[in-house]
C-alpha positions in Angstrom: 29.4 -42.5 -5.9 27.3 -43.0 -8.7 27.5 -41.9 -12.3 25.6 -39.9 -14.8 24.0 -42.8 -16.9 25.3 -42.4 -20.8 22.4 -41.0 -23.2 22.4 -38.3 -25.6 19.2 -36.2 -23.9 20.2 -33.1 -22.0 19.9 -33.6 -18.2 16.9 -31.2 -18.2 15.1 -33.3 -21.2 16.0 -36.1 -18.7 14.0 -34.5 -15.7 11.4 -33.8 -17.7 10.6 -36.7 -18.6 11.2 -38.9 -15.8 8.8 -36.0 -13.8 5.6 -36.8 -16.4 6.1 -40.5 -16.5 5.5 -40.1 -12.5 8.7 -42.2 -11.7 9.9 -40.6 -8.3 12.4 -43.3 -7.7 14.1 -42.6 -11.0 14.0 -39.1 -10.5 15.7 -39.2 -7.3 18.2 -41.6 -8.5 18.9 -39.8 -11.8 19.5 -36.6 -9.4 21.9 -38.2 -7.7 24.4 -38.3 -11.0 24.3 -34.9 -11.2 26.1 -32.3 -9.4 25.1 -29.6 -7.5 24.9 -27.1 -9.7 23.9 -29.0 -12.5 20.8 -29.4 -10.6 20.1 -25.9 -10.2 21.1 -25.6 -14.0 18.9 -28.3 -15.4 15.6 -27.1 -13.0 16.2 -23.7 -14.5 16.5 -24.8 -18.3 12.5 -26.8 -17.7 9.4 -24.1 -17.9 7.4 -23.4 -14.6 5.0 -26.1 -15.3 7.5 -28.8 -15.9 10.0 -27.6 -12.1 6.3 -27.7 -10.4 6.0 -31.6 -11.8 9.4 -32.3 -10.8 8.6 -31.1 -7.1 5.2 -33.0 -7.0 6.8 -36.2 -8.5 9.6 -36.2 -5.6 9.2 -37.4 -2.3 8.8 -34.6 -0.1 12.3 -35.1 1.4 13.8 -35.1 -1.8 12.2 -32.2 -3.0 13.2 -30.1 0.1 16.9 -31.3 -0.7 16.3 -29.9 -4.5 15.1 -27.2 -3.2 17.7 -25.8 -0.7 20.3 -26.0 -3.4 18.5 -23.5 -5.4 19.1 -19.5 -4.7 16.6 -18.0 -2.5 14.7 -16.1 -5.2 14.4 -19.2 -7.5 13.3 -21.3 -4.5 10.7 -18.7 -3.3 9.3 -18.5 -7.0 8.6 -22.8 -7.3 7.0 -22.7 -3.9 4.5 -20.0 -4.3 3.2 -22.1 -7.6 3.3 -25.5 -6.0 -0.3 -26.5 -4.4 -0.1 -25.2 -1.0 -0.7 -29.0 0.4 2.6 -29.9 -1.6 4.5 -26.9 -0.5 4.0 -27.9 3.1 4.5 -31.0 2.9 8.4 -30.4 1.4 8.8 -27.3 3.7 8.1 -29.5 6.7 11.4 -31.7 5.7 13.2 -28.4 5.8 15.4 -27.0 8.4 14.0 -24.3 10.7 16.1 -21.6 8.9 15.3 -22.6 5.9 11.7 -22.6 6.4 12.1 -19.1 7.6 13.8 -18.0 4.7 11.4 -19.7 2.2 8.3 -18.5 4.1 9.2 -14.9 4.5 10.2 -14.5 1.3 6.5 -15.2 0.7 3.3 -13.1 0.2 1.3 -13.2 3.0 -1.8 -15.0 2.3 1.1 -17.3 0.3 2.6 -17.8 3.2 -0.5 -18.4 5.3 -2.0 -20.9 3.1 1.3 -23.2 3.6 1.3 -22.9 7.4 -2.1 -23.7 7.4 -1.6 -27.3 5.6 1.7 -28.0 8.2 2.1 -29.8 11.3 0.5 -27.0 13.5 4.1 -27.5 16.1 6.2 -26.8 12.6 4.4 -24.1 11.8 4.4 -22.4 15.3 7.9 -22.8 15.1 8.3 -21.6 11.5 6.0 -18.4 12.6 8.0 -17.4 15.5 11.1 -17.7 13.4 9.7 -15.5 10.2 9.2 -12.6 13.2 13.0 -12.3 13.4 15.0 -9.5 11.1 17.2 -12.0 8.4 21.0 -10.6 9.3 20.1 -10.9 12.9 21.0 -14.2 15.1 17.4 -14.9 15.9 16.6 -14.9 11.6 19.5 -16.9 11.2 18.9 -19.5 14.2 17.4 -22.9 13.6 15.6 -24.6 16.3 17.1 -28.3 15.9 19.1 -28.5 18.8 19.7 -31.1 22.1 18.0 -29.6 25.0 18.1 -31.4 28.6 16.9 -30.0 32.0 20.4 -29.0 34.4 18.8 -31.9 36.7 19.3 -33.9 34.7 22.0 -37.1 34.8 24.5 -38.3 32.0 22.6 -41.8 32.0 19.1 -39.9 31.5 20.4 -37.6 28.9 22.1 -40.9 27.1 19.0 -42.7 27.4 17.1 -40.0 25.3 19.9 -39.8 22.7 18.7 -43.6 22.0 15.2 -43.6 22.5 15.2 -40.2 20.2 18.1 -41.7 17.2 15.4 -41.2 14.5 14.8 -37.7 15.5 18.1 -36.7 16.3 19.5 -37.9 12.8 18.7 -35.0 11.5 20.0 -32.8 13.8 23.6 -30.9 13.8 24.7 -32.7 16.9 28.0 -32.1 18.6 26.5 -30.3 21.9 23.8 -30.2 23.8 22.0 -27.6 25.6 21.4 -27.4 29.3 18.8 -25.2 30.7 16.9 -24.4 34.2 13.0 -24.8 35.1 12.6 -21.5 33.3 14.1 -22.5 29.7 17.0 -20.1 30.4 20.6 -21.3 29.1 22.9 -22.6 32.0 25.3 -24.7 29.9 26.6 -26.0 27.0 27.6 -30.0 27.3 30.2 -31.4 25.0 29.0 -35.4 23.8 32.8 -36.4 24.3 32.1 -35.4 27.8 28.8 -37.0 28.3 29.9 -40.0 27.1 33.1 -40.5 29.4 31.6 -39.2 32.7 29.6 -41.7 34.6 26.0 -42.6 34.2 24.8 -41.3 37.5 27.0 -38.1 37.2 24.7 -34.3 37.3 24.9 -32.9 33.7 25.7 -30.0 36.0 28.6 -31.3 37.0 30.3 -31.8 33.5 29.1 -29.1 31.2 30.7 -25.8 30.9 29.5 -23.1 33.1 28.2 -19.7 32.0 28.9 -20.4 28.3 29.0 -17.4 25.6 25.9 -16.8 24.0 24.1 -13.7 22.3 21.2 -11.9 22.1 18.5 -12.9 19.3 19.2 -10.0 17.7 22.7 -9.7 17.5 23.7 -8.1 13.9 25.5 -10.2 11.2 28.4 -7.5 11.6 28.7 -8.3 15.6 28.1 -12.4 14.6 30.8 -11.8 12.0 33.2 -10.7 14.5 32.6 -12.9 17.1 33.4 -15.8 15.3 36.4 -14.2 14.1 37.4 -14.0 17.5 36.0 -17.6 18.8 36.8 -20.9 16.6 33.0 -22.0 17.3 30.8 -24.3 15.0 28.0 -22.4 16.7 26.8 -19.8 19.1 23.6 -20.1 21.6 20.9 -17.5 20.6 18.8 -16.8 24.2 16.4 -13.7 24.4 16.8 -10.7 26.6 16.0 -12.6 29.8 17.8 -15.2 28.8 15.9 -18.1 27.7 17.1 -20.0 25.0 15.8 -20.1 21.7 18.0 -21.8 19.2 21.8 -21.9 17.5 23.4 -19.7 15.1 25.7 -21.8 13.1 29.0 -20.7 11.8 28.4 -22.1 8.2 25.0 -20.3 8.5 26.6 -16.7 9.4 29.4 -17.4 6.2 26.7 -17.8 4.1 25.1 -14.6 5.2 27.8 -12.8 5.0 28.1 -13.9 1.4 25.1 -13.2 0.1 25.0 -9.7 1.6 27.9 -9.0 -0.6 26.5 -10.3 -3.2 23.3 -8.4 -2.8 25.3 -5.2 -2.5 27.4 -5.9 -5.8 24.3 -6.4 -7.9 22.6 -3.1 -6.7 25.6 -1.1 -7.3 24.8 -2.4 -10.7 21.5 -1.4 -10.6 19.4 -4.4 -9.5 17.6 -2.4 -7.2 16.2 -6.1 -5.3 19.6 -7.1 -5.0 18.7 -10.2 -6.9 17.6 -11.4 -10.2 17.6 -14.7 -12.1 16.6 -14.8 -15.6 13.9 -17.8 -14.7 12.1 -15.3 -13.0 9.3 -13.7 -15.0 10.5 -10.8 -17.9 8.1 -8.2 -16.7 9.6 -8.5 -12.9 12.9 -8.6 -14.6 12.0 -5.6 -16.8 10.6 -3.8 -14.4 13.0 -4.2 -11.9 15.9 -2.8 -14.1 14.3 0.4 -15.2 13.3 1.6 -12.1 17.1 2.2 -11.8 17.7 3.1 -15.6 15.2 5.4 -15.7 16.2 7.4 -13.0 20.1 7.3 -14.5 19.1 8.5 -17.9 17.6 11.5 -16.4 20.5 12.3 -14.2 22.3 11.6 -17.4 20.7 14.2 -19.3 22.3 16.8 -16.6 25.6 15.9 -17.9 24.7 16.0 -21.4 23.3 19.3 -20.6 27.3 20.6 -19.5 28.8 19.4 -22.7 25.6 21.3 -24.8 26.2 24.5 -23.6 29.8 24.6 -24.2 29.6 23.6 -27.6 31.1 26.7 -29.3 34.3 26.1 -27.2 34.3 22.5 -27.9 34.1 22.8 -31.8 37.0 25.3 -31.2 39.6 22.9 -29.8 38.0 19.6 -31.1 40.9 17.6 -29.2 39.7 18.3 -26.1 36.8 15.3 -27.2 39.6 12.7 -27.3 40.2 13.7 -23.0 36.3 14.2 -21.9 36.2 9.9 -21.3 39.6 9.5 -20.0 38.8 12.6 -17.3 35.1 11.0 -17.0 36.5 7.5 -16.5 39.3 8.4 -14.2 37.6 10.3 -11.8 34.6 8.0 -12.2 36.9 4.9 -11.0 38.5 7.1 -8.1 35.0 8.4 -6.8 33.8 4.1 -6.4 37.5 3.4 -4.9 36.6 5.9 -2.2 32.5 4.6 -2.1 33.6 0.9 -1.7 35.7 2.1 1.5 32.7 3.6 2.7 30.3 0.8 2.4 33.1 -1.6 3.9 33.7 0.4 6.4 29.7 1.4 7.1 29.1 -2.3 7.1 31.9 -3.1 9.8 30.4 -0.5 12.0 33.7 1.4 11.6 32.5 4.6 10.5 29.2 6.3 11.5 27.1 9.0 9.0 27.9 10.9 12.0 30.9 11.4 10.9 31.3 12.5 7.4 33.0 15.5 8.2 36.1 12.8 9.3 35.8 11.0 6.4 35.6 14.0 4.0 38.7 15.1 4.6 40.3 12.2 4.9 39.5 11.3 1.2 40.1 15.4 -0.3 43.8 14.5 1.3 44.4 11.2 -0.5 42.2 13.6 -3.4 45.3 15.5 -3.7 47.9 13.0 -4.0 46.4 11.0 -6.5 44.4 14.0 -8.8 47.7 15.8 -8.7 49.7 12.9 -10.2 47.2 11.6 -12.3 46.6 14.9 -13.5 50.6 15.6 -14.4 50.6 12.5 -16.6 47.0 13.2 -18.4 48.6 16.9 -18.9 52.3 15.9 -20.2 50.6 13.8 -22.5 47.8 16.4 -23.8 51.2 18.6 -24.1 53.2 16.0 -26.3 50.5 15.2 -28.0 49.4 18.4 -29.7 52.3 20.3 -28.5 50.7 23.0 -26.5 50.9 23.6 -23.1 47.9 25.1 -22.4 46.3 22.2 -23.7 47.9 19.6 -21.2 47.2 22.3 -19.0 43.6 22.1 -19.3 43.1 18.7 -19.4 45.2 17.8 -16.3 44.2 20.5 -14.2 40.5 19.4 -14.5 41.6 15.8 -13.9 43.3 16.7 -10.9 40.7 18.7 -9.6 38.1 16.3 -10.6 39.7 13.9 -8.9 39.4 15.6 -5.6 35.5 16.1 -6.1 35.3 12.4 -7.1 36.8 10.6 -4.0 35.1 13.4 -1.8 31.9 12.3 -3.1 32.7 8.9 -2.9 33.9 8.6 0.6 30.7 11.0 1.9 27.8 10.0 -0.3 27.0 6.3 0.9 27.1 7.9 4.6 24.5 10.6 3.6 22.3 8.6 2.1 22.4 6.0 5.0 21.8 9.3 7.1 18.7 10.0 5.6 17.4 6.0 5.7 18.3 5.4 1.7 20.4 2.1 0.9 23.8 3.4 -0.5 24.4 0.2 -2.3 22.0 1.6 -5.0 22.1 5.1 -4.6 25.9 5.4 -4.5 26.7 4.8 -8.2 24.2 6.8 -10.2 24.8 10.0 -7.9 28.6 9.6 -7.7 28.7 9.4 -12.0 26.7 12.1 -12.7 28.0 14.6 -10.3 31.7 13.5 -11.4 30.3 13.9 -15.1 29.0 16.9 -14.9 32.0 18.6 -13.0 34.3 17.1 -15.3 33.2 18.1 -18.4 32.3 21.6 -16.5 35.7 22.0 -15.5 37.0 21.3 -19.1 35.2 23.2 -20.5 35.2 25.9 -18.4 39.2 25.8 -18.2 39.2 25.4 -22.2 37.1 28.5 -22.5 39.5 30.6 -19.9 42.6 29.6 -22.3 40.9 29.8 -25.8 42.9 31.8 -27.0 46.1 30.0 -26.4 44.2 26.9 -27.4 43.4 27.9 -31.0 46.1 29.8 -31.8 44.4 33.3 -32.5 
């Protein structure tokens, strides 16, 4: 393993410079010393002009290693300002689902100009794989794979493993595929197998019969669970009449999986995309986060609006200001308990917008458990702390019943909006705080203008 070389320049001053003097070899090897995500770090630190020189300096095998260790959104951005004869040339050393990934996150005529400039078989391939959805098996399939015809013997197929080494170096290989006349998947054939069964032996004779496979466009919730329930490195992807078309790997499905998590956190926190990087261009960036702001703000201004028309009552008992974040927060924090359910249980196919009935009364029970003792402790201490009654009676009732209206929300609204084709992962938030705002402070104030006068005193 080699080391970072001692020098007092920052890796990406490093980069930079070995990229203008034109020095491939001592870019790669200087690579090399750095980690994984120092990489990613350092590329990120150099302007757009200076990552574009560090892509045209590599070899174009190196540079499509660089590349697939950066996120998607950072690798889409360097290709689409590479020359489109240099892009191809490093998307060609990619895999097939990576190639997808990077070309469909493309503009079109982006897109089109690279697959122009490529081996016209790579980019047939890379087109028929761009067609797929991305969380399906067929968008997450790569088309590297051992293929041998079910007439086939174990001598021939051996014989092709060594007359093919250079090709197959590249390629995940721990099976290999065996198919009829018509292309469609008869059996899988395990290399241990192969390799201990005798040269003149059918491959028919020695693979495994009728093996599992799935559609191409099997869900990333169904691929999930299969390989929950199978310990495979990899399932066959065929088409609906069975031919196949390439493997889903398990590593590729984690990954998937991941980042669709990911993509939902940062939405709930208003990155509409789903992604951002702060390389990426500040108008896009800008833009991007005030689509969701601006939209808050104004739902915003409906809760502001509560608190505005109560104000006689609230300069009246001016404690009750000290209890409007704690019942705002509270309820806030129970309504998302009850929305992350939801969305788990929306993207396990466990729950259908079907059924929201189900679901809302499943959450307005749990609503009264938790509002009613959350409520009793907000009250008794409104009650100690002022030492009136009515005031812990105020402010704990409104809790408790806020409560309720929070997790009701919560567990309904992501279904609702998935009803009506709108992504609850950035819906679900803004909606869920200002309704829970405005009934809060409604039910405050509403409460504290019922009991006024046991409030003040008079």
């Amino acid at each position: 393993m080699s080391s970072q070389p001692e020098t007092d320049e920052q890796p990406w001053e490093m980069l930079n410079e070995l990229a203008e003097a034109g020095e491939a070899e001592s870019l790669e090897k200087f690579l090399d010393t750095l980690p994984p995500g120092e990489q990613a770090h350092s590329l990120s630190r150099l302007s757009e002009d200076q990552q574009c020189q560090v892509f045209e300096t590599l070899r174009p095998d190196d540079a499509a290693d660089l590349l697939s260790r950066l996120p998607d959104a950072q690798a889409v951005g360097l290709i689409q300002h590479l020359p489109p004869e240099t892009a191809a040339r490093i998307v060609e050393e990619m895999p097939s689902d990576e190639q997808a990934d990077l070309i469909g996150g493309l503009e079109e005529e982006q897109a089109e100009a690279i697959l122009d400039r490529m081996d016209p078989l790579e980019a047939a391939a890379a087109r028929s794989l761009v067609r797929y959805e991305d969380d399906t098996a067929g968008g997450l399939m790569i088309t590297e794979f051992l293929q041998f015809s079910e007439t086939a013997t174990a001598g021939q197929v051996i014989d092709d493993l060594a007359a093919g080494a250079e090709t197959y170096r590249d390629f995940d290989v721990q099976y290999a595929y065996i198919c009829d006349r018509l292309g469609r998947l008869t059996g899988v054939l395990r290399l241990r197998d192969l390799l201990l069964a005798g040269r003149s032996r059918p491959v028919r004779e020695i693979m495994i019969h009728e093996p599992l496979s799935v559609p191409h466009d099997t869900s990333l919730d169904d691929l999930v669970e299969l390989l929950d329930q199978h310990h495979f490195l990899g399932v066959p992807v065929t088409d609906h009449s069975g031919r196949f078309l390439g493997v889903v790997r398990r590593t590729a499905v984690d990954e998937a999986w991941g980042a669709r998590h990911e993509a939902d956190y940062m939405k709930s926190q208003g990155i509409p995309s789903g992604e951002e990087l702060r390389s990426m261009p500040l108008a896009v960036r800008a833009r991007g986060r005030l689509a969701w702001l601006s939209v808050n703000i104004v739902l915003n201004i409906g809760a502001a609006s509560v608190i505005a028309n109560f104000q006689d009552t609230l300069s009246s008992v001016l404690a009750l200001t000290v209890f409007l974040p704690m019942i705002s927060d509270m309820s806030g924090c129970s309504g998302n308990q009850a929305v992350a359910v939801s969305m788990r249980e929306l993207s396990l196919g466990l729950v259908v917008p079907s059924e929201t009935m189900r679901v809302w009364l499943k959450e307005v029970s749990l609503g009264l458990i938790n509002g009613s003792v959350l409520g009793t402790l907000v009250g008794v201490g409104g009650w100690l702390w002022q030492d009136n009654f009515y005031l812990g009676l105020v402010v704990g009732a409104a809790l408790a019943m806020n409560t309720i209206v929070a997790v009701s929300l919560g567990g309904i609204v992501p279904l609702l909006l998935r009803r009506f084709g709108f992504d609850p992962a950035v819906a679900s938030g803004p909606l869920l705080t200002t309704v829970t705002d405005m009934c809060g402070f409604s039910l405050v104030f509403g409460l504290a203008t019922l009991f006024l006068a046991q409030l003040t005193g008079s």
